[in-house]
N, C-alpha and C positions, 0 to 999 in steps of 0.2 A: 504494500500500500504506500504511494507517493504520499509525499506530504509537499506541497508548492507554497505552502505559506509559513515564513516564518513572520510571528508578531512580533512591531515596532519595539522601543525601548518606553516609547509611552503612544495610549493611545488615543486619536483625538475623532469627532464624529463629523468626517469631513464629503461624506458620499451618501446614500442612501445604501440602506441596506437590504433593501430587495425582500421579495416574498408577500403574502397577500396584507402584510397590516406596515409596510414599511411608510406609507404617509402618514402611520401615527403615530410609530416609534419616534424616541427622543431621548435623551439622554439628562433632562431637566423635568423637574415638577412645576405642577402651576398652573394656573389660568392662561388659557391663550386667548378668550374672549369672553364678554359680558353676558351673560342670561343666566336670569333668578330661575330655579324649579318649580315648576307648577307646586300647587298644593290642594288636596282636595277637602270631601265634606269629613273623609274620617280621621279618628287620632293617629294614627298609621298609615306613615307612607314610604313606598317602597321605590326603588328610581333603579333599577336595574333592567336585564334582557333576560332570555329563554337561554345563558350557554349551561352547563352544569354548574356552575358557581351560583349562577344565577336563581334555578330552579329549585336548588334548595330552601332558600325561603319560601319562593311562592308555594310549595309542599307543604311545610311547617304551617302558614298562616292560613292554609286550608284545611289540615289536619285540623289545627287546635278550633275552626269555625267548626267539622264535623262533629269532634267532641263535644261539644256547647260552649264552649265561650267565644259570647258574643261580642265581646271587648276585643275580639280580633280581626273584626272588617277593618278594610284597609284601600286603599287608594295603589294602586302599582300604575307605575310612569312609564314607559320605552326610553333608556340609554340609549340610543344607537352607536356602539363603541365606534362603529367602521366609519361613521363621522364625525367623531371626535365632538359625541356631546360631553364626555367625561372628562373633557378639559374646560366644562364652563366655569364661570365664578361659581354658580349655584349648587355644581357636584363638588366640584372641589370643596366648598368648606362643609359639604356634609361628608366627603372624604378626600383628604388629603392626598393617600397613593391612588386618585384613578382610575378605580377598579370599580366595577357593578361585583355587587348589591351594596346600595348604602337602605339605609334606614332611616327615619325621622320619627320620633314617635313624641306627639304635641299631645299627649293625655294630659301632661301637670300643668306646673305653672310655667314652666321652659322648656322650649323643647330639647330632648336627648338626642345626639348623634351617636349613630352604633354604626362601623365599618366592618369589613373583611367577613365575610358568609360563617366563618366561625364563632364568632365574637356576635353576630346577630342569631344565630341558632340558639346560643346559651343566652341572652338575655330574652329572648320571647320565650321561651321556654320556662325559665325560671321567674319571669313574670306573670304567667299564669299558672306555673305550680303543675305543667305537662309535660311529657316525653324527656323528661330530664330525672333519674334515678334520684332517690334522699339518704340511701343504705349506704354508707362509706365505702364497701367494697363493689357493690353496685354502682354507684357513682364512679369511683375509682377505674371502673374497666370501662364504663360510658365514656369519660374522657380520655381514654389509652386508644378508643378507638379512632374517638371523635380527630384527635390528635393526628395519628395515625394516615386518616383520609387528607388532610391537609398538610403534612407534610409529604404526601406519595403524591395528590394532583398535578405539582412541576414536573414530575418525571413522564406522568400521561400524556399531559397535554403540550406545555413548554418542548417537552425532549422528546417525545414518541412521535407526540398529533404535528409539532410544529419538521422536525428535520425528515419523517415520512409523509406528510403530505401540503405541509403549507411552504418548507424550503423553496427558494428558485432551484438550489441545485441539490442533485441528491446522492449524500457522503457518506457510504459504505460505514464505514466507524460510527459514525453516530446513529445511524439507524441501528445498525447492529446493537451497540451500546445499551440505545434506550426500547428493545424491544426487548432485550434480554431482563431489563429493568420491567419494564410492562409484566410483563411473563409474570417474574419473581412475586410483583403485588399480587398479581391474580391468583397464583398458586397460595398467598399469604391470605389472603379472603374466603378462596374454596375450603383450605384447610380448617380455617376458624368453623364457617357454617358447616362444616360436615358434623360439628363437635353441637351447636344451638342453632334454633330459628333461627334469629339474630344474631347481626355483630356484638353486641354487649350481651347479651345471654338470652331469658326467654322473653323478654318485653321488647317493643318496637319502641326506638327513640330518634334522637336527632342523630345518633352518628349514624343510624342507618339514612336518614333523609341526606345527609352530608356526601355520604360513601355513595349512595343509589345513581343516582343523574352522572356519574361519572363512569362505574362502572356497567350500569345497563346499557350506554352509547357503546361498548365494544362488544357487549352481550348482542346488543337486538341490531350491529349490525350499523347505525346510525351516525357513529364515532369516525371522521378521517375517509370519506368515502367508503364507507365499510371494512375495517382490519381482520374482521372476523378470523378470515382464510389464513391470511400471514403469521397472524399471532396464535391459531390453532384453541381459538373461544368454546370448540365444544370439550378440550381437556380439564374443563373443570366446572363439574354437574351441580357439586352443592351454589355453588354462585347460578348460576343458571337457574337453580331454583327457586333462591331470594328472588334475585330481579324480577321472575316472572307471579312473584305471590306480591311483590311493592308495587308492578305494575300494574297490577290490577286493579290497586284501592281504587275508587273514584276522586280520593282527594288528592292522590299521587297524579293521576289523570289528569284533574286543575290543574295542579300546581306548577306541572311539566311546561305548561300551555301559557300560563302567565309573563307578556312583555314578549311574546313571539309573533310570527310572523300572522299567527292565527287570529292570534288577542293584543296586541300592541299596548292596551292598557286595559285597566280590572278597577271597576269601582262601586260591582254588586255582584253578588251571587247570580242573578239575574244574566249576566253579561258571557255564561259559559253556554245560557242554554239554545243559543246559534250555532254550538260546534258540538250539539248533544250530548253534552255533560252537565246541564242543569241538577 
């Protein structure tokens, strides 16, 4: 294997760097233009998109609606990353690094900002007293997972999904690298659920909503123009089987759907029942 590049002694961001999101790569944070965020009628609003980062919450806040708490409607906005709404003034100070899902939750007397899809999982969750274990060892294995899914989504998405299918050019090394990486999570998930329903044990929570939309995209196929074949998805049954019992919920169904190409925005329950998921 050629190697033709060797890296400068420092480096500086003096060319584009090619591949599908290069006009909105940057090497700086920050606003690059003015506009406030919509706000809607509920205490909860949500300003993200349909990627798996994304759909975690919309999951959650339709979970905890099927549940009964009603203190969870919510208003969801469409980011559109690919046009760089996440560098408005508006997103940015609801989050700082530029990522979809932010949050806003205007219940009190000021409103809360809540960033990174992890950090919003645990406080909705823990504000309504659902899908978040209270048993210390229970707890304890919720957040090993919850963890877990978050630190493994760079290697999925960043290293697999990005130098397999979003790269301009495509580098033997690194595909290899991060598929062999892929694999190992996957084999690390089957093995868990072969042992519980779930990733945390026998209760559904949020690290199963965290871990779902990321790994049901290479399950069902929908992940990178389909990896399924490459990466050899039907060698592990137990994950196959989660995916297919989380895809079923009807509130998984929502929540998949929310700030997509389907649903663009969500400001009633009312609003699913055009794409037969009322």
């Amino acid at each position: 294997m050629t190697d033709a590049y060797t890296p400068p002694a420092v480096w500086t961001w003096d060319k584009p760097s090619g591949g599908a999101f290069a006009s909105i790569n940057r090497p700086v944070s920050g606003a690059t233009h003015e506009a406030e965020l919509p706000v809607g009628a509920h205490p909860l609003q949500l300003y993200s998109l349909a990627t798996p980062n994304g759909q975690k919450v919309g999951i959650l806040l339709e979970e905890l609606l099927a549940a009964g708490h009603s203190g969870a409607e919510y208003d969801a906005w469409k980011i559109d990353i690919g046009q760089g709404d996440q560098f408005s003034s508006g997103f940015v100070a609801a989050n700082p690094n530029s990522k979809i899902p932010a949050l806003v939750d205007r219940s009190g007397t000021e409103p809360v900002r809540v960033f990174e899809s992890g950090a919003i999982l645990v406080y909705l969750a823990e504000k309504f007293g659902a899908f978040i274990p209270t048993a210390p060892a229970a707890r304890a294995e919720m957040f090993s997972w919850l963890m877990w899914q978050m630190g493994s989504a760079p290697f999925l998405g960043g290293g697999f999904g990005h130098f397999y299918h979003y790269a301009p050019v495509k580098i033997e090394y690194a595909i290899n690298r991060y598929a062999m990486e892929a694999k190992r999570l996957f084999h690390v998930a089957d093995t868990r659920l072969g042992q519980s329903r779930y990733l945390a044990g026998d209760d559904y929570t949020i690290a199963d909503m965290a871990a779902f939309p990321w790994l049901a995209g290479f399950v069902q196929g929908t992940a990178y123009n389909d990896a399924r074949t490459f990466l050899s998805l039907h060698e592990y049954p137990h994950l196959t089987r989660w995916v297919e019992e989380l895809a079923a919920r009807p509130a998984v169904q929502r929540g998949r759907k929310v700030n997509g190409a389907d649903l663009p925005e969500r400001h009633a329950a009312s609003d699913f029942a055009a794409l037969g998921l009322g």
